[in-house]
N, C-alpha and C positions, 0 to 999 in steps of 0.2 A: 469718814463717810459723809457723805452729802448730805443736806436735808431733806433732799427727795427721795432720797434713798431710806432715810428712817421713817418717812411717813408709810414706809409701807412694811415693816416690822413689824412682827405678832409680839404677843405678849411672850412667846416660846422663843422667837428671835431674840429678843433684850434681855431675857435670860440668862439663855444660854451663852450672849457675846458674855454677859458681865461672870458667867462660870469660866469660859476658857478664857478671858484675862487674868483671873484671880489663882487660878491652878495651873495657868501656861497648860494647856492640853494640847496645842498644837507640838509645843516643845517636848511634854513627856510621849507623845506619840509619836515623835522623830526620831526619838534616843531609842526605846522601846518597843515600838510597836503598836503599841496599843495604850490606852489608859485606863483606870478602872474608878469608879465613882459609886458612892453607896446614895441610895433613895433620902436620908436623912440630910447630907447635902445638896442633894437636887432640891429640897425642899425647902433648903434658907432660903432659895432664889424662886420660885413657884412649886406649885404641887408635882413632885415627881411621876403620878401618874399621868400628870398629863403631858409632861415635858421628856416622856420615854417610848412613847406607844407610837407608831406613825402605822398606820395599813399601807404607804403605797409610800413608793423613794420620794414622790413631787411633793407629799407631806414634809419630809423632815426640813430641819430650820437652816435657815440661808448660812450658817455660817457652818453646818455638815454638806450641804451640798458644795459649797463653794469649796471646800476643800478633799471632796468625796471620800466623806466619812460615812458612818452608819454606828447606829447603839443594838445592842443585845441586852437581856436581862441573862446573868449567868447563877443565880439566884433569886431569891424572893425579895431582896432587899439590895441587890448590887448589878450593875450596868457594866457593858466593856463597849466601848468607844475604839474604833481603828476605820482602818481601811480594807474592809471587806464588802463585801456586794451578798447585802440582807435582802433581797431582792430579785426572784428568780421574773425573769422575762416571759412573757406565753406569744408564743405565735399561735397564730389563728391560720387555719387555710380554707379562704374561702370555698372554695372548691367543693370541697368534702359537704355532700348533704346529708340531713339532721335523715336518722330512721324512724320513721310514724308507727306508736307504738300504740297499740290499743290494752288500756287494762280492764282488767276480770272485771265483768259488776255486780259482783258482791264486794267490790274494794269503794268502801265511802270516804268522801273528801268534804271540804268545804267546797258551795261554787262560788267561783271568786267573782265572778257576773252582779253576785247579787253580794 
């Protein structure tokens, strides 16, 4: 890897490379299918909470994109790593317009104005 290439590595990229060289994940996910990793190992290397959670696929770390992987928790305390698509797509159709909805006023809210 280049050096310009690593300057732009999170702390969940360096990681997670120095995880899948130390357990060959790429290898156990070629034989297998999938890989399976417990939270207390994610943790020698960073805090597993934070190196398991991604909200959206352009979250997760270069070395799951680059190989199109994805993590699940299948447990409280254990991950499964493959090649599955965690990640449903949403189309949007512009087209379609929003229906204006007026609610009862007896229903109070905050007003966010203020």
């Amino acid at each position: 890897m280049s050096d310009s290439s690593k300057k732009n590595l999170t702390k969940n990229d360096i990681a997670w490379e120095k995880i899948f060289e130390q357990y060959q994940v790429l290898e156990n996910i070629s034989e297998r299918g999938s890989f399976e990793i417990d939270a207390g190992t994610i943790n020698q290397f960073r805090e597993s909470r934070l190196m398991a959670k991604f909200d959206h696929h352009v979250n997760l770390p270069r070395i799951f994109q680059q190989n199109s992987l994805s993590i699940l928790p299948i447990s409280r305390s254990r991950y499964i790593l493959g090649h599955f698509d965690a990640y449903f797509r949403v189309n949007y159709h512009p087209e379609i317009e929003p229906i204006p909805v007026t609610f009862p006023s007896y229903i109070e809210s905050l007003d966010y104005e203020t």
